[in-house]
N, C-alpha and C positions, 0 to 999 in steps of 0.2 A: 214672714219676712226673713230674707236672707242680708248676714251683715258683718263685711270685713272691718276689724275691728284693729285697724295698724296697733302696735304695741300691743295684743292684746293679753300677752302673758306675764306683762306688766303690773305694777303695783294700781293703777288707778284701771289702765285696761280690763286689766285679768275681772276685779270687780264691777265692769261695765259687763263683760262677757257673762258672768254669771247671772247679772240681770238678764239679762239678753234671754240666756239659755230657761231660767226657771219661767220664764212665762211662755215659753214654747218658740222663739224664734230659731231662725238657723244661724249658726254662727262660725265664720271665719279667721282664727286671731294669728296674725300674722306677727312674727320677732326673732330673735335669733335665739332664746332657749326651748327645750322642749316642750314646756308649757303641760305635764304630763296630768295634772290636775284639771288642766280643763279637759283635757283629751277624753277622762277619765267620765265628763258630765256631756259630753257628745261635741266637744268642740271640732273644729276641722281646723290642724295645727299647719301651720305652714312655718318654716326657717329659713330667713334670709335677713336680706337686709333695704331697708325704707328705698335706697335710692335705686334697687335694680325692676325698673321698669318690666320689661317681661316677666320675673316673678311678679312683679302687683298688679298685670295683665290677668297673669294667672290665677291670682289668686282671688279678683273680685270677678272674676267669671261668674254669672248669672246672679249677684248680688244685686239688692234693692238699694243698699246704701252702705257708705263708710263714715266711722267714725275714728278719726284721726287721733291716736295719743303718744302713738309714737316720736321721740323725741330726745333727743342729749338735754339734760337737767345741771345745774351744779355755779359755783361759784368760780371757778376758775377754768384754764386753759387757752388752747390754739383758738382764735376767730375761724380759722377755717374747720377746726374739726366741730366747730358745733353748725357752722351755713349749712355742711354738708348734711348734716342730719337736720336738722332744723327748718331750713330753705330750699335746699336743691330737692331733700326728702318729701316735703311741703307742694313743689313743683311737681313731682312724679307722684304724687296724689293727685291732683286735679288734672294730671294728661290721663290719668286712667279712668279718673269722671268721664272726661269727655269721650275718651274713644271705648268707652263702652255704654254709653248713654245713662250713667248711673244719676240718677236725679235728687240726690239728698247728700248729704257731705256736712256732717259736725265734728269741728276742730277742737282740741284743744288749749287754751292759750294759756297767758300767764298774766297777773297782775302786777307783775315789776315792770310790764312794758309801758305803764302811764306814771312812775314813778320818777320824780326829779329833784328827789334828797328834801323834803319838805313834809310835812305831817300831812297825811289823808284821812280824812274823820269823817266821813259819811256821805262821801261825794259818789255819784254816780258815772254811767259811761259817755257822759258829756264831757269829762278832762278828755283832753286831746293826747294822742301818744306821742311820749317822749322823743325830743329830736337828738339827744345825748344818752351814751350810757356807758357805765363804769364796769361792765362785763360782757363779754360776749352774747349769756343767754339770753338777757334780757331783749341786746341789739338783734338777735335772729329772730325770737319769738314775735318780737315787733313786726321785724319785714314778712314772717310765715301767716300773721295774721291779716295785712295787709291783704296778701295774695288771696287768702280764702274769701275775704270778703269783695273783695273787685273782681272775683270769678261769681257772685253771684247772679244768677239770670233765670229768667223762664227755666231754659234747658235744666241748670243745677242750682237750687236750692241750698245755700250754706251760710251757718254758723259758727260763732268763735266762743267758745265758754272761757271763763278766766278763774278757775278756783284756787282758791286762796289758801296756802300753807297744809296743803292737805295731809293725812295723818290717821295713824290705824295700825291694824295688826298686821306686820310683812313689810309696813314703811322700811323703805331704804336708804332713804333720805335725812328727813328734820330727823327724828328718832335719833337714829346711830351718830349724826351729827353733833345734837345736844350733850348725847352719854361721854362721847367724847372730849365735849369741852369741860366737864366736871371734874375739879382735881382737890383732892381730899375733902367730898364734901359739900365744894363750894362752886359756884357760879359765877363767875366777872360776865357783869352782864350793863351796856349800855342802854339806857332809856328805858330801864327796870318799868319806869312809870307809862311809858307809850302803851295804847290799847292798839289790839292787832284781831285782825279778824284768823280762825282758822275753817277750816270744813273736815269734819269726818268724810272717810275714804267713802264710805256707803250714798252719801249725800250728796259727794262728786259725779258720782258714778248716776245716782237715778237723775240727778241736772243730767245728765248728756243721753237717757233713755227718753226723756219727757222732751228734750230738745229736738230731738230726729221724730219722736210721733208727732210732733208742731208742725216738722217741716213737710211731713206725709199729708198731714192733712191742712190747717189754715195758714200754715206757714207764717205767723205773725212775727214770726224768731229772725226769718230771711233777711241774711244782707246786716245783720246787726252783733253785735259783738254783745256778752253781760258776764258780771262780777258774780260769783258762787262762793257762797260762804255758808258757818252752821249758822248767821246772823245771829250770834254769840258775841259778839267783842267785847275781852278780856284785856287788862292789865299784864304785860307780858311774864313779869312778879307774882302773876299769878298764876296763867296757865302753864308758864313751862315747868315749875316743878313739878304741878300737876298732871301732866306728859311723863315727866321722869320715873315721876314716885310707882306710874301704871306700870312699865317696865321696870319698879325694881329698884330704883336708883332715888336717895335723897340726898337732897341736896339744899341749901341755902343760896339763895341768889347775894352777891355781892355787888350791888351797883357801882358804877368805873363810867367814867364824865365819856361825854360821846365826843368830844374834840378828842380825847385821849386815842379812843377806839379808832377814829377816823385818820389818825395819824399814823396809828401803831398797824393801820390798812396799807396804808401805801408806803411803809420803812419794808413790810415783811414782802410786797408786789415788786418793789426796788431788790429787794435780795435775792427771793427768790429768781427774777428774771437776771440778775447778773448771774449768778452763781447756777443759772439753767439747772433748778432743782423742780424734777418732778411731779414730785407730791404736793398735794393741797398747800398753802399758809395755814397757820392756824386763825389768822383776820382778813379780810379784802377791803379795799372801798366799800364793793358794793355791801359785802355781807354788814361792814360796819354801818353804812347807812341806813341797810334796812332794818337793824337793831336799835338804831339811834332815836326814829322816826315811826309814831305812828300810822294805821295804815288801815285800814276799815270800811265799808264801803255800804251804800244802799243796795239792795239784793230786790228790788220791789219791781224791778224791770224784769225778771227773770222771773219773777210770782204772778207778773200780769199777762206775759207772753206766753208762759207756759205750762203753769203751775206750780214752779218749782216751790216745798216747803220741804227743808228740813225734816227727817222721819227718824233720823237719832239723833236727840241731844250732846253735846259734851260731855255733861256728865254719863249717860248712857253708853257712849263711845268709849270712854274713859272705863268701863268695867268692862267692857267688852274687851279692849287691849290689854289689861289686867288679865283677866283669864285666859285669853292666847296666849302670854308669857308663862302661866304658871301650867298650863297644858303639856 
């Protein structure tokens, strides 16, 4: 099988690609860096960018399917800089389905798009997705998932996968994020006690290999959206020093009241947008709400459609990124 693999020289991609590759498929990863490591395991690297239509003509040229992970990520910025990647990019995936007859298409979404400031404890993909949101990403990932699943048909075949806080060795994201919020030490951290689901990177990555063989063959998956987790959920007091400690970093969590954090979200969204500064806040709304509030989900939909189980633990994951750091 032949398979462009949007973002795939990405943190979650790049790991999908490698699956890809070690069982013998052919693989297309398409993004804007060189990608020289996969180049290196026989990937076919392409450089550009999600929204330019004849590159992604070109690039899924005689492929069997795509899997979509391409995507702007993050807490902050323009509503339009993330539609453009997110949705319009979103859009010029599924024109390329269609005008090249590619009949399989796995997306990947995000779990903050059913999220409405309120604790999630073990709910499945029955919550409806949010009609409000206090970030851009959340609001595109919502409409890009829409799209994937109302293009589903006969002709194309597609899924939405949602995993959850994912995490590993190369993460770009939570990782550098966390190290950064640690100052002499310690953690201010709201809703210390909320349980949160996460997924090792490795675990993401085979949900969305097992997902596209679904749709090759009984397709039970089509048309339907599901939550990806290690189905681990942790105490956040728990796992995130646990995260830290693997890269290196100790630290003591300091719990701080989630009105505080929710407030001290929208003083530094108010300054920052007056004062048109750049760079990140160091709080958001959204980020303080998703620290505030639990968030965990059933993963049994995903184990019955497709197989998906977990193949590294937490704590397995957790040595594994340990030793990347110390490598």
């Amino acid at each position: 099988m032949k398979v462009l693999v949007t973002g795939g020289g990405g943190f979650l991609g790049s790991a999908i690609s490698r699956q890809l590759l070690a069982r013998g498929d052919q693989v297309v990863a398409l993004q804007r860096s060189a990608a020289a490591d996969l180049a290196a395991l026989g990937a076919e690297i392409v450089r550009g960018d999600i929204c330019d239509l004849p590159l992604l003509l070109a690039a899924a040229k005689n492929c069997d399917a795509i899997i979509h992970t391409a995507g702007k990520a993050g807490v902050w910025g323009k509503y339009e800089d993330y539609h453009r990647i997110n949705v319009e990019g979103t859009e010029q995936v599924l024109r390329t389905c269609r005008k090249l007859a590619i009949p399989t298409l796995v997306h990947t979404s995000s779990p903050s798009i059913t999220h409405v400031g309120k604790d999630i404890e073990g709910d499945d993909e029955s919550m409806p997705i949010a009609t409000e949101f206090l970030s851009p990403y959340p609001a595109t990932k919502a409409a890009a998932e829409l799209l994937v699943l109302e293009a589903n048909s006969e002709q194309l075949l597609t899924t939405a996968l949602r995993p959850h806080l994912i995490w590993g060795p190369g993460d770009p994201h939570i990782l550098p994020r966390l190290a950064a919020s640690v100052r002499n030490g310690r953690l201010a951290l709201p809703g210390a006690d909320k349980v949160i689901d996460t997924v090792f990177v490795e675990n993401a990555a085979q949900a969305h290999v097992l997902a596209l063989d679904e749709l090759q063959g009984r397709a039970r998956c089509a048309g339907r959206p599901y939550y990806i987790s290690n189905d681990e959920p942790m105490r956040q007091a728990d796992i995130i020093p646990m995260l830290l400690d693997a890269i290196g970093i100790q630290a003591t969590v300091r719990p701080i009241p989630a009105g505080l954090a929710r407030k001290a979200g929208a003083v530094f969204e108010f300054i920052w947008k007056v004062l048109r500064i750049k760079s990140e806040p160091p709080i958001t709304r959204f980020s303080a709400e998703q620290l505030s509030t639990s968030h965990w989900y059933n993963i049994s939909a995903s184990q019955r459609d497709f197989g998906y189980q977990p193949e590294i633990s937490i704590a397995q994951g957790l040595e594994i990124l340990r030793a990347s750091c110390a490598a």
